[in-house]
C-alpha positions, -999 to 999 in steps of 0.1 A, spaced: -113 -724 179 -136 -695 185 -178 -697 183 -204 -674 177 -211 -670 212 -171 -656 220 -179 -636 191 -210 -624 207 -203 -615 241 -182 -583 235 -207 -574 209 -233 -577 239 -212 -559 264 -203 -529 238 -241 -528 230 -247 -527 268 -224 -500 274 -239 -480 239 -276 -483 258 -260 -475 294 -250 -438 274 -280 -433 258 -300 -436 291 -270 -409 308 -279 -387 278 -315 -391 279 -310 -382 316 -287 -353 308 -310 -339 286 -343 -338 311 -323 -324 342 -313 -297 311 -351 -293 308 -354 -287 337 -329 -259 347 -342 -244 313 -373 -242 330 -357 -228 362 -341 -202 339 -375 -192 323 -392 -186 356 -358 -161 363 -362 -138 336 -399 -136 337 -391 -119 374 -363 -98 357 -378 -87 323 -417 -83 308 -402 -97 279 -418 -125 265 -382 -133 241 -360 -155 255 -342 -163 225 -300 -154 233 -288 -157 198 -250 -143 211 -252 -170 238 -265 -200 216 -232 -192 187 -208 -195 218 -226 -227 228 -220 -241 193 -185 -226 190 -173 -241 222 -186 -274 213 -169 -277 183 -137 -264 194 -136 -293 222 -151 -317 190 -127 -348 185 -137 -353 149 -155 -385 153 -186 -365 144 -182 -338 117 -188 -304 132 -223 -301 108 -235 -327 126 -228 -312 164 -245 -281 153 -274 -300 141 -280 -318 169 -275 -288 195 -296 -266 174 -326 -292 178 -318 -291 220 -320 -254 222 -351 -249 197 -368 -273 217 -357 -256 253 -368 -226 235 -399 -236 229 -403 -250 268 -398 -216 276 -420 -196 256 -441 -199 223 -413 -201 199 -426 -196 162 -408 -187 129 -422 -172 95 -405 -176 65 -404 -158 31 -415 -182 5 -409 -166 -31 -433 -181 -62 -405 -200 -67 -415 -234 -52 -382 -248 -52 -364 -217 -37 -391 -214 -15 -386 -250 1 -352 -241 -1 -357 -218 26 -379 -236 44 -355 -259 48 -328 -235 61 -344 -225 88 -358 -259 98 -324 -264 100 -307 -241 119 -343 -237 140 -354 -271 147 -377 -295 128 -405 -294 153 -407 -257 158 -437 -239 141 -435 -228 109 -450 -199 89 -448 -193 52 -456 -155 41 -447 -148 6 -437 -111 15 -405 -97 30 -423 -67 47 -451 -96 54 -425 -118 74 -410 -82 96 -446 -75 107 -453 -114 117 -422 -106 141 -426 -73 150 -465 -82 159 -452 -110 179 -470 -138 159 -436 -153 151 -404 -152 176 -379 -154 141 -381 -146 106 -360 -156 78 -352 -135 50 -329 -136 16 -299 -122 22 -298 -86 9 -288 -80 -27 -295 -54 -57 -318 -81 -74 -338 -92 -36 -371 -103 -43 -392 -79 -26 -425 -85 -51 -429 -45 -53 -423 -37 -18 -394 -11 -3 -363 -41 3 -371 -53 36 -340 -47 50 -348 -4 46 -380 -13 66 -360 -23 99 -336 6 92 -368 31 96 -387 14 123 -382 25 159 -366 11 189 -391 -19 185 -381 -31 150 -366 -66 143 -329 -68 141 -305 -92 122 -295 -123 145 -283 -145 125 -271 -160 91 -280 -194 75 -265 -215 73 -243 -209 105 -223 -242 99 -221 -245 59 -211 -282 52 -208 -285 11 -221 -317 12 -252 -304 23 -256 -273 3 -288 -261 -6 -286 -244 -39 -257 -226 -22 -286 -204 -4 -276 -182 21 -305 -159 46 -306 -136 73 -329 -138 102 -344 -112 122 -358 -108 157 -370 -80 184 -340 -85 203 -313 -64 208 -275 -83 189 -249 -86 216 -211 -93 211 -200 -130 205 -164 -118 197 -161 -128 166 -192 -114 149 -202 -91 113 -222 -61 116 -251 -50 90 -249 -11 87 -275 12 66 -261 46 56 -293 74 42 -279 99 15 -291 128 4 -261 138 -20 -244 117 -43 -212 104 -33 -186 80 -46 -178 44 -31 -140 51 -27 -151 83 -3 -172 57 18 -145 33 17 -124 63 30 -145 78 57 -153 43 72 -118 38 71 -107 66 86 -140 60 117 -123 31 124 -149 8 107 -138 -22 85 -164 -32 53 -168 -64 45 -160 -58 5 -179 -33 -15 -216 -23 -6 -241 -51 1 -273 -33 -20 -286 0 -25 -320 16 -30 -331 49 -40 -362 69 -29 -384 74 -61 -396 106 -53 -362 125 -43 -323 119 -44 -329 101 -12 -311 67 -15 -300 41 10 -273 24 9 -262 -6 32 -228 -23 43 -212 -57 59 -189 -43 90 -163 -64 105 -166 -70 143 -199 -59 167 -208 -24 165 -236 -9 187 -260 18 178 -244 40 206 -204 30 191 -184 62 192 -173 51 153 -204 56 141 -207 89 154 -174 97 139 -185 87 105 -213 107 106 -197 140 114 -170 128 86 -197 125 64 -215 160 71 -239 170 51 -239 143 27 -256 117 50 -288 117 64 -296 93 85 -273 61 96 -286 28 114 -274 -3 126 -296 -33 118 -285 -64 136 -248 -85 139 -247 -117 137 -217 -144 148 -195 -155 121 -204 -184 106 -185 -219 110 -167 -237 74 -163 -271 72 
């Protein structure tokens, strides 16, 4: 007959091996430290840059753990936890900070605060700014590393200022560009209010190979949403759907007009310089504002 204590012993010796990993993991994760800290001291040498954040390089991290993910975790919950490792290396490495917009909306507004806590770590400072131009200049001052903004549409709060995302199309070769979208890993179970942002920083995108391109297009003649569809066509670029959002200068025809490209494209892509000479006249002034990787479904 068995006893308790046959019963126990495997229970002991599972339980033994459980606290034998978490000591190798603990281990793992300081000797990670560490070489973060190694990598820090490198590109202070190679850059004056004070960014070190590698948004291209943090997506493959995530996308190569989850390919090699045996399902005894759900994939939300990989990203989670890696996302908490490299905001915290982040912050070993430099003063890492993000401002979020935070509409009079309370409960949108938490909302977003929770989106980026998310996807930027729980401990990582946090600023609220209730503007959208407030949040660019927090980042392009350098008080914040990140911002998070709403996602781009024809009714964006923007609380009577130009839509935020026609400031980073006219700022120089400084401005904030689009990184990333949030929620990178969208697990249904864990929607929130099925809210989706964009967030910006003064880094330049690079390619993940599998990534969506934000492209603002300046007009200065009216002209129809099939010829768009036609001349980015025939450039070589693929939209995303129709147009994203548009504005329109109140004091002239001016109007901006901005657009979801499939794949990374470069300011200095040879397409874009075929769509503008396809365009001719009618466009003024085109601009890429950020890429960011795909995002994963569960």
């Amino acid at each position: 007959m068995t006893n308790d204590n046959d019963i126990m012993k495997p229970l002991e010796t599972l339980r033994k091996e459980i606290d034998s990993i978490d000591d190798e993991i603990h281990s793992l994760l300081m000797r990670r430290a560490g070489i973060a800290s190694d990598v820090s001291k490198v590109k202070k040498n190679l850059s004056d840059s004070k960014l070190f954040i590698r948004p291209a390089r943090e997506a493959q991290i995530l996308r190569n753990l989850t390919d090699k993910n045996d399902g005894n975790f759900p994939n939300s919950l990989i990203v989670r936890i890696w996302r908490e490792i490299i905001s915290a290396t982040l912050a070993l490495e430099s003063d890492f900070a993000i401002s979020v917009f935070v509409p009079n909306d309370t409960k949108l507004g938490l909302a977003y605060e929770l989106l980026a806590r998310k996807y930027f770590g729980m401990d990582t400072p946090l600023k609220v700014i209730g503007t959208e131009s407030g949040v660019l200049r927090s980042v392009r001052d350098g008080k914040s590393t990140v911002g998070v903004l709403p996602v781009p549409h024809d009714d964006s709060f923007n609380n009577n200022d130009s839509p935020w995302w026609t400031i980073l199309a006219s700022g120089g070769d400084d401005r904030p560009m689009i990184i990333a979208r949030l929620p990178w890993c969208n697990n249904p179970r864990d929607a929130i209010e099925g809210l989706e942002a964009l967030s910006v920083a003064c880094v330049k995108p690079e390619s993940t190979g599998d990534d969506i391109t934000y492209v603002a297009l300046r007009f200065i003649k009216p002209i129809s949403r099939e010829k768009i569809g036609k001349v980015m066509q025939d450039s070589g670029l693929s939209m995303r759907g129709a147009m994203i959002a548009n504005t329109r200068d109140k004091n002239s025809d001016t109007h901006w007009q901005l657009f979801e490209i499939d794949g990374f494209v470069s300011e200095k892509d040879s397409r874009l310089e075929s769509l503008n000479k396809m365009m001719g006249d009618t466009l003024d002034f085109l601009r890429v504002l950020g890429s960011y990787a795909r995002p994963m479904r569960t």
